[in-house]
C-alpha positions in Angstrom: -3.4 17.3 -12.0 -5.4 16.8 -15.1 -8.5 18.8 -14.5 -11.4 20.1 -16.9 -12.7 23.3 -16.4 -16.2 22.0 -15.4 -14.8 19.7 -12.7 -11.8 22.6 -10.8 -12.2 23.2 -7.3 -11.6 27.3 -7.4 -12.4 28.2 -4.2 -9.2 28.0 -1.5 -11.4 28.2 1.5 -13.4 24.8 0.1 -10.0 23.3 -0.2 -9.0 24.3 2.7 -11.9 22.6 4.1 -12.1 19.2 2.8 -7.6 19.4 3.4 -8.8 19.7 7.0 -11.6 17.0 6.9 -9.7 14.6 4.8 -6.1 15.2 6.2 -4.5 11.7 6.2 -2.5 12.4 2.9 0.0 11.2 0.5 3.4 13.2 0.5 5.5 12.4 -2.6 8.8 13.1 -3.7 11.3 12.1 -6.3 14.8 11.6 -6.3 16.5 10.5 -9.5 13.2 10.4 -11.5 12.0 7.9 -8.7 8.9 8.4 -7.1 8.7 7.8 -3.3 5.8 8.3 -1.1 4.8 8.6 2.4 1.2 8.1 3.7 0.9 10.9 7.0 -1.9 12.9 8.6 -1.4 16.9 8.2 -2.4 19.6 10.2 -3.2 22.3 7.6 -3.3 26.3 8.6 -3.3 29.5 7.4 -1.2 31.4 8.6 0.2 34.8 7.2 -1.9 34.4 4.4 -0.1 30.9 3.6 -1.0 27.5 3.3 1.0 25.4 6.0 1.1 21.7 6.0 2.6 20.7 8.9 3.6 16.6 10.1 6.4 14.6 10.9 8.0 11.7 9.6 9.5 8.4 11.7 13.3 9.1 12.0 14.0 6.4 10.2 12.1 7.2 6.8 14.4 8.0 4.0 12.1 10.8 2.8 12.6 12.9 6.0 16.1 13.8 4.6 14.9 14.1 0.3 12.5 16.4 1.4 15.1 19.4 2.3 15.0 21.6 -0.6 12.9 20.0 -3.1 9.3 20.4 -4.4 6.9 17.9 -2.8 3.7 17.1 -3.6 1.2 16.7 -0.8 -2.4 14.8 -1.9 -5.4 15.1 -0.2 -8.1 12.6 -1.6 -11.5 10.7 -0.4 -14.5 10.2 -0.8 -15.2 8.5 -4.0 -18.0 6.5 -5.9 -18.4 4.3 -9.2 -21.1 5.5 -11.2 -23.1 2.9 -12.9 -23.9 3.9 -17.1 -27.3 3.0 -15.8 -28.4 6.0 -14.2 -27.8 8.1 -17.6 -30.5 8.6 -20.0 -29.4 7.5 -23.1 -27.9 3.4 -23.0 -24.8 4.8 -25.6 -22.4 5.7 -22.2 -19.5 3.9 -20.1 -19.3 3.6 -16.7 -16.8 6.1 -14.8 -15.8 7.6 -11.3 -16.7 10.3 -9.1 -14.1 11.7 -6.5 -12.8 14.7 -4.8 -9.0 15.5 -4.9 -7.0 18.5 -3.7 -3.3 18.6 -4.8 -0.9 20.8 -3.0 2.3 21.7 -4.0 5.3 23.5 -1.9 8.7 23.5 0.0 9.3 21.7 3.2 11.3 23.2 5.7 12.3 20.7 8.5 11.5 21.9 12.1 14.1 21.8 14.9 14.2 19.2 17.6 12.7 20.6 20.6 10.4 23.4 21.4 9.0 24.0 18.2 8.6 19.6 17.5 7.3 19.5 20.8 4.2 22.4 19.8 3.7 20.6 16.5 3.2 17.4 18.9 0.8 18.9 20.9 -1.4 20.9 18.0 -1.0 17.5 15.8 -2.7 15.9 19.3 -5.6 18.2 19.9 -6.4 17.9 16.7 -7.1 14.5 16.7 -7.7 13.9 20.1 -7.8 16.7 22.4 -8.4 14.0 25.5 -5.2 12.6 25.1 -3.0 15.6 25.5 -3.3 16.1 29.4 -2.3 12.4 28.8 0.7 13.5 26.9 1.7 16.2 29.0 1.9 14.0 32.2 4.4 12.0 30.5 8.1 11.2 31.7 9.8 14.0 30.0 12.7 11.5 29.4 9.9 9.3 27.7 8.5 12.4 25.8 12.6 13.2 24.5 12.6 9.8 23.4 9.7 9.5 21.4 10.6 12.7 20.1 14.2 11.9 18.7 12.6 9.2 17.3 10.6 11.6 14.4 11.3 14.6 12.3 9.1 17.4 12.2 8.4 19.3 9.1 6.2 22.1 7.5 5.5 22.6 4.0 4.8 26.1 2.7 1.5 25.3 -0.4 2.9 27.4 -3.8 0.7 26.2 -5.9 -2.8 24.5 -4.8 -5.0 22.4 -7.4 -8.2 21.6 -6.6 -10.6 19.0 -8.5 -14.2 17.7 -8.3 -15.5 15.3 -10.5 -19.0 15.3 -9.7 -21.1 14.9 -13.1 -21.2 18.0 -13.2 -21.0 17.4 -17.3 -24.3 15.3 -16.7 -27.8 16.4 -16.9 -30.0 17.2 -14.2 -32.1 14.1 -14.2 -28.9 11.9 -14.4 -27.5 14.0 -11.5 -30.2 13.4 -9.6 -30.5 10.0 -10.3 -26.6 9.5 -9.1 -27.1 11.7 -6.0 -30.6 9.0 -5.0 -28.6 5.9 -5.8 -25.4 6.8 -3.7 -27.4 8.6 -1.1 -29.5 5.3 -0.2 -25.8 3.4 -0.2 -24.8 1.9 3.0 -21.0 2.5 1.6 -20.3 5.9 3.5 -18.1 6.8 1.0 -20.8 6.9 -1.5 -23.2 8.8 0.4 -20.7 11.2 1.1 -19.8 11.6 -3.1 -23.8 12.2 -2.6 -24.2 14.8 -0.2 -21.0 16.6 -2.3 -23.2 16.2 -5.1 -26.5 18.0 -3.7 -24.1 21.1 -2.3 -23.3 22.0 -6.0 -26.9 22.4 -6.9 
C-alpha cells in the first residue's frame, strides 16, 4: 500500500484495534494474474505473538480452495470523509479524501471439519452476538453438521501488516481544526468518526 511517511499507521496494537472494530474485510487473491475477492467478517487475535485472522468461506466459493498455499491479502478499511478545498486557508488547493486502511498480508492454512470449525463457529458467534450462541448450541446436531459441511474454515497467519491514516496530517492546525468541526457536526457517522480519528492525533 502506497503510504507517505506522515500518514503510516506504526503502531500494531492501534491496528490491531481498528482490525477488531472494523472486521468485515476484503480477502483477495490471484490466480493467473487475476484478481479475485471475497467480502467476510474476521475474528482477529494474537496469539503466540502472531496476528491470526480467522473466517470461513461458503463451500461453494472458488477461493476457499486458491487460498491453500498462496499469499492473500486481507483489507481492513472504514471510516472515510471528502474533504472540501474550502476548509484550507489558502483558495490555490484540490479537494481530496481522508480514510483509515490497515492492509494485512499472510498465509492461510485451511481448518479441519469438525472440532476445531465448530470452535471457530462459536468464537466467530460471541463475537458478534454472544446471545445467540446458547441458541446455537441448542441446535439439532444433524442441523449444526449440516450447516457446517456447508463452509470452510480458515486462518491466516499476518507476515507483513501495513498500516495507513490519511488524516491531514500534512495540513495546518487551523485547517485541521476546521476539518475535524465540519465532519464532527456531520450527521454522516462515517464523517464524524474520520473526526473523532482526527482529534486523537492531536
Amino acid at each position: 500500500m502506497y503510504t507517505p511517511k506522515h500518514f503510516q499507521l506504526t503502531d500494531e496494537q492501534e491496528a490491531i484495534s481498528f482490525m477488531q472494530r472494523y472486521s468485515f474485510a476484503t480477502l483477495v487473491t490471484a490466480t493467473d494474474d487475476v484478481p479475485f475477492a471475497t467480502h467476510l467478517p474476521f475474528l482477529v487475535i494474537k496469539r503466540d505473538r502472531q496476528i491470526i485472522l480467522a473466517s470461513h468461506f461458503a463451500r461453494a466459493n472458488p477461493q476457499a480452495t486458491e487460498i491453500i498455499g498462496k499469499d492473500v491479502l486481507v483489507i481492513f478499511t472504514e471510516p472515510h470523509a471528502y474533504i472540501s478545498p474550502k476548509h484550507y486557508e489558502k483558495e490555490t488547493n484540490v479537494p481530496t479524501w481522508n480514510y483509515i486502511a490497515v492492509h494485512a498480508y499472510g498465509k492461510a492454512t485451511i481448518l479441519p471439519e469438525g472440532e476445531q470449525t465448530a470452535e471457530l463457529l462459536a468464537r466467530m458467534i460471541s463475537n458478534y452476538e454472544a446471545e445467540y450462541l446458547s441458541q446455537w448450541n441448542g441446535l439439532p446436531d444433524e442441523y449444526k453438521q449440516r450447516m457446517m459441511k456447508g463452509i470452510v474454515a480458515f486462518e491466516i497467519v499476518v507476515n507483513d501488516l501495513q498500516g495507513k491514516q490519511k488524516l491531514s496530517q500534512n495540513r495546518s492546525e487551523i485547517e485541521r481544526k476546521n476539518i475535524i468541526t465540519t465532519l464532527s457536526k456531520s450527521d454522516d457517522t462515517t464523517e464524524a468518526e474520520i473526526a473523532k480519528y482526527m482529534e486523537r492525533l492531536k
